[in-house]
C-alpha positions as CSV (number, residue, x, y, z in Angstrom):
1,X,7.1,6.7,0.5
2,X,5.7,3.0,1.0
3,X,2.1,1.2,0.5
4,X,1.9,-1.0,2.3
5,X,-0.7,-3.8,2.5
6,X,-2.1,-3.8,6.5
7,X,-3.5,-7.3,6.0
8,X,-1.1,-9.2,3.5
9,X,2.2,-7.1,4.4
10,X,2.9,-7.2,1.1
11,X,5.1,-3.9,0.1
12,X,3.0,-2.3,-2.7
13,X,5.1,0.6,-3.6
14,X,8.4,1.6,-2.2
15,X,9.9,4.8,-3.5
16,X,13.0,6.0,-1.2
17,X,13.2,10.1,-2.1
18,X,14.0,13.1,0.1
19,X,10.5,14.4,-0.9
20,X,7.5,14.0,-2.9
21,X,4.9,15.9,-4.1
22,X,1.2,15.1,-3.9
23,X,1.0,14.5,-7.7
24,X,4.1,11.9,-7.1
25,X,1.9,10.1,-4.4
26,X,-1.5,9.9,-6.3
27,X,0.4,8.5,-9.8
28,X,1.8,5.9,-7.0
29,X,-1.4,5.4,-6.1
30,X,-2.9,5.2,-9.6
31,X,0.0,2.9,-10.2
32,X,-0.6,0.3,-7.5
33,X,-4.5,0.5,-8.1
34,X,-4.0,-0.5,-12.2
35,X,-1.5,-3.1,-11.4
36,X,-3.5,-4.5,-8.5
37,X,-6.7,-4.4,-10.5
38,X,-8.5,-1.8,-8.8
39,X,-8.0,0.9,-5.9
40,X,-6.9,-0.3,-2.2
41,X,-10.4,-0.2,-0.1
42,X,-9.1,2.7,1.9
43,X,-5.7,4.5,2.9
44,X,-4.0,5.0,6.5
45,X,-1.3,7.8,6.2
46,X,0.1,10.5,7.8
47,X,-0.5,13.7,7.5
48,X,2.3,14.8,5.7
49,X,1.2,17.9,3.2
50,X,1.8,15.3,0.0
51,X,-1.3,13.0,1.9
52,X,-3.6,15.5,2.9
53,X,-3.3,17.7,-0.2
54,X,-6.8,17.9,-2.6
55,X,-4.9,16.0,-5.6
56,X,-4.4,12.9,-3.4
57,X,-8.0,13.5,-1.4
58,X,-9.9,13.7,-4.7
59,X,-8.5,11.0,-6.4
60,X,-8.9,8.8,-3.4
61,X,-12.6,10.1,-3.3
62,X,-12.7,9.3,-6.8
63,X,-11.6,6.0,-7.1
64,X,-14.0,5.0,-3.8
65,X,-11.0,4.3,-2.0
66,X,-11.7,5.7,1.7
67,X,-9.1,7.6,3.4
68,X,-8.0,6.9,6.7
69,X,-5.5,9.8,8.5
70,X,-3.4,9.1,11.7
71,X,-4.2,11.5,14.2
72,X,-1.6,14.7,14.7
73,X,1.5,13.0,16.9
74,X,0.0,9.5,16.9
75,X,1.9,6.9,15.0
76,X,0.8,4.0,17.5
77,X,-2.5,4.1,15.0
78,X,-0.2,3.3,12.5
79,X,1.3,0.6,13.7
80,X,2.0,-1.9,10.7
81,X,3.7,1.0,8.6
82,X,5.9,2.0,11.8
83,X,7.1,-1.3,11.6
84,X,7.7,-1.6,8.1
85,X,9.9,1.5,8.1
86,X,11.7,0.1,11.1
87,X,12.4,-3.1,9.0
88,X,13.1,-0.8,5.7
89,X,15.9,1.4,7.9
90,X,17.5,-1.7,9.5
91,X,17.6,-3.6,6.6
92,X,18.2,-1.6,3.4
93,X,18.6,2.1,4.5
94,X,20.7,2.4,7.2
95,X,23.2,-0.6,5.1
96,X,23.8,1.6,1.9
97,X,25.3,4.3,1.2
98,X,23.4,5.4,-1.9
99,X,25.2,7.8,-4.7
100,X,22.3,9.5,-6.0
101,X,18.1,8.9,-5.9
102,X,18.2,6.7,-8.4
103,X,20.6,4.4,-7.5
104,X,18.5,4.1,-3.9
105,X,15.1,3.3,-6.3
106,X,17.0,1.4,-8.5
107,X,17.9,-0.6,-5.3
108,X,14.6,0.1,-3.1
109,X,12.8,-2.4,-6.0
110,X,15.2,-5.5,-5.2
111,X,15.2,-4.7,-1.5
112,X,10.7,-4.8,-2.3
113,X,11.3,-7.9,-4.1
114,X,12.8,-9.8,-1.6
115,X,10.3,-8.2,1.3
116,X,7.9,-9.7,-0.5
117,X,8.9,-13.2,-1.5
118,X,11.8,-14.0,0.4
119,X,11.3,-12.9,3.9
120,X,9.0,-14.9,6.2
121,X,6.8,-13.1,8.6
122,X,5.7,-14.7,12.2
123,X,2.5,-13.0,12.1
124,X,1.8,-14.9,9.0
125,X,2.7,-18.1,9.7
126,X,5.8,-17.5,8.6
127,X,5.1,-17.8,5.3
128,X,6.0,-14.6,3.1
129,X,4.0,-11.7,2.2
130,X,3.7,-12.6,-1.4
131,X,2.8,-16.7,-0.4
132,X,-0.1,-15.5,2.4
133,X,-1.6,-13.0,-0.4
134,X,-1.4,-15.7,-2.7
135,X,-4.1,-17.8,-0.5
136,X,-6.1,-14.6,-0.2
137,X,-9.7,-13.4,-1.9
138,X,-9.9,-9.9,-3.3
139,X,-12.3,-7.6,-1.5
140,X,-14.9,-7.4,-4.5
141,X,-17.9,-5.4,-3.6
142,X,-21.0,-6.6,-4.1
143,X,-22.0,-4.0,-6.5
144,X,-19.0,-4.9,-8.7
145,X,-19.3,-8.8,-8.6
146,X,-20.6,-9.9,-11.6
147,X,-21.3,-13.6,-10.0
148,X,-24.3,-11.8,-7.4
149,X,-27.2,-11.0,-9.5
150,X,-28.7,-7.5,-8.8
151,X,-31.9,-6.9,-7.2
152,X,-33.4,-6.6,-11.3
153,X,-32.0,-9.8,-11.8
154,X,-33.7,-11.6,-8.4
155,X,-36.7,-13.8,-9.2
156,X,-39.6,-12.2,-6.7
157,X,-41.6,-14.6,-4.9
């Protein structure tokens, strides 16, 4: 499984398995949104049983993060994570021979590392993932930005 960031390209999560459950994919999840400081704004996947399952679904729902499915047989609506796994299989996968899961984890986090800071991407002006998120503003809703005052807080005219 990968997250992966549509807009930054940063690689959020990478967790090379042979399967996951759905309770795997929303402590991923969880994981991502604690270290990020809050959920993503929504989530493209497949629909892979782990994605659509009602663990994943309700903590998505849950956390306000929208959920965003690629239709049946259509992975040109998915096109940055296509890519990625492209780039993951040429570059890491397909060049190791990996003696157990761990060892391909273990490996799968230096292999993120250097995705992220290390490799420059055209479509970002070829800086790196990790330098173009760096110049980047967190989505903050309005509702959760303490700097907007609330409509209680307004002066009326």
């Amino acid at each position: 499984m990968s997250l992966v960031d549509e807009y930054t390209r940063e690689c959020l999560a990478l967790e090379p398995r042979r399967s996951m459950t759905a309770e795997e994919v929303r402590a991923i999840l969880a994981a991502v949104a604690a270290e990020r400081g809050g959920p993503p704004h929504r989530v493209r996947s497949d629909n892979g049983s782990e994605f659509v399952a009602e663990v994943v679904r309700s903590w998505l729902e849950d956390s306000g993060s929208g959920s965003w499915p690629v239709a049946p047989a259509s992975p040109w609506q998915n096109g940055y994570a296509e890519t990625f796994h492209s780039k993951l299989r040429d570059e890491f996968l397909d060049r190791e021979e990996f003696e157990s899961e761990v060892q391909a984890r273990t490996l799968g986090v230096l292999w993120k590392g250097e995705y992220n800071t290390e490799r420059p991407h055209s479509s970002l002006g070829y800086r790196t993932p990790a330098e173009f998120a760096a110049t980047c503003v967190r989505y903050v809703p309005i509702e959760e930005d303490p700097t907007v005052p609330t409509s209680s807080e307004q002066p009326h005219p």
